[in-house]
N, C-alpha and C positions, 0 to 999 in steps of 0.2 A: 319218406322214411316209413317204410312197412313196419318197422316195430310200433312207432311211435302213432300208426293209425289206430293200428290194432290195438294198441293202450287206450289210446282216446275212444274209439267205440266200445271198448269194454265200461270205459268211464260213464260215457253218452247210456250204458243201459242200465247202469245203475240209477244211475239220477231219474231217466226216465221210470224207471221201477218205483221208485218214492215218490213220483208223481200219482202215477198210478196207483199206489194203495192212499192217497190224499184223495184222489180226482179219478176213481176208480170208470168211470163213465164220461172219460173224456176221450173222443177218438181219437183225438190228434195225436194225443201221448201212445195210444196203441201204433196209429201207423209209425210214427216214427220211431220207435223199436223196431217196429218191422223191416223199417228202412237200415237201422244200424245190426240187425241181424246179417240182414241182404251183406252190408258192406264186408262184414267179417265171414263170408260164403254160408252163412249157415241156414240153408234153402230151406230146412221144414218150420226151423223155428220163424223165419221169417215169415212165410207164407200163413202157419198158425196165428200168427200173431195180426196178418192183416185181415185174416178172415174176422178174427176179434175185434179189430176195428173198422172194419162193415157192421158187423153184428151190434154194438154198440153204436153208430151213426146210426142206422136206423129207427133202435127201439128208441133214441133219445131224441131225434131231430126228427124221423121221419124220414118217406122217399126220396127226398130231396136231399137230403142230409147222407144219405145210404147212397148215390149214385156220386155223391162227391166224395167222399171217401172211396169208393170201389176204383175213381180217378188216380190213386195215386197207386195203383197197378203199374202203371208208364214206369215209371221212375223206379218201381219197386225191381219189375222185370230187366230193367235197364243194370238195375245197382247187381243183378244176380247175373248178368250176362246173357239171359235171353234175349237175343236178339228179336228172333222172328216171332216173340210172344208180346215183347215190347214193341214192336212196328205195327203190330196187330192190334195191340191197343191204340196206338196214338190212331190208327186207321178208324176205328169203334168213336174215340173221342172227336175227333175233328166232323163227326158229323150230327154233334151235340151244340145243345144252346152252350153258351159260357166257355169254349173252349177255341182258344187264340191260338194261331199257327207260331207265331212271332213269339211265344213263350215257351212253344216246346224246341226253336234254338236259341233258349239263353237260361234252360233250366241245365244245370248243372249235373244235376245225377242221370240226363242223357248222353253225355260226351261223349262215351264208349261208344252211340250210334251216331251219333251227328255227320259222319261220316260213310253211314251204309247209305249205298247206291238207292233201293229200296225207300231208307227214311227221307233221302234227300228230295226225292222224287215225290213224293207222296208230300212232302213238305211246299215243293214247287206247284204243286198238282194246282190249277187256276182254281177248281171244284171247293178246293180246301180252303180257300179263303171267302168264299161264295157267302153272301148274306144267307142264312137260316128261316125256312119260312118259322114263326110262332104258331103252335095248334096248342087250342084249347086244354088238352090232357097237359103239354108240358106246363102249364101255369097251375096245372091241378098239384103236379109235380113238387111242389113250392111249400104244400102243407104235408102236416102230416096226414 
């Protein structure tokens, strides 16, 4: 029921709004506004608001903290209907430490692609489930 989504993400940003002025530096609560912007189409405020929470995982966690948040791009792009900017990320992520093929088909706010030829494929791709070598920088990665 489109009314009743559109209710509940109008719901889901207020609440997150009062999180936010409690817990003003917490990324999670930024992205996921950003996420219930996406859902409600509304592409600048969404994208405003996750650039807000990069910028916030960073100064507060550090690089490590800033390239996991910049992760939920995937699902951001996905929830806005970019396709090919959402395929292009999971493509970026899948050749990252900490990022599981088998999660990006059972995450939810991908469902729209689960089904591009493109995502499937690159999902299948052998490469993409391939052990990661570890280099020195990415354990540098880890602090701030």
């Amino acid at each position: 029921d489109r009314v009743k989504s559109t209710e509940s993400a109008r719901s889901g940003i207020r609440l997150v709004e009062a999180e936010i002025q409690n817990r003003p530096r917490d990324s999670v609560s930024w992205q996921l506004k950003s996420w219930l912007h996406a859902v409600l189409g509304e592409r600048d405020a969404a994208m405003a608001t996750f650039a807000r929470a990069v910028a916030v995982a960073k100064e507060e966690g550090g690089t490590w903290d800033e390239e996991l948040a910049r992760r939920s791009a995937l699902g951001l792009y996905a929830l806005l209907g970019d396709r090919k900017e959402a395929i292009a990320e999971a493509a970026r992520q899948l050749k990252l430490p900490d990022s599981f093929v088998n999660e990006f088909r059972a995450s939810i706010e991908l469902v729209d692609i689960w089904d591009d030829p493109q995502f499937v494929a690159l999902l299948n791709d052998p490469s993409s489930n391939a052990p990661l070598p570890i280099e020195p920088k990415q354990v540098h990665l880890r602090s701030k």
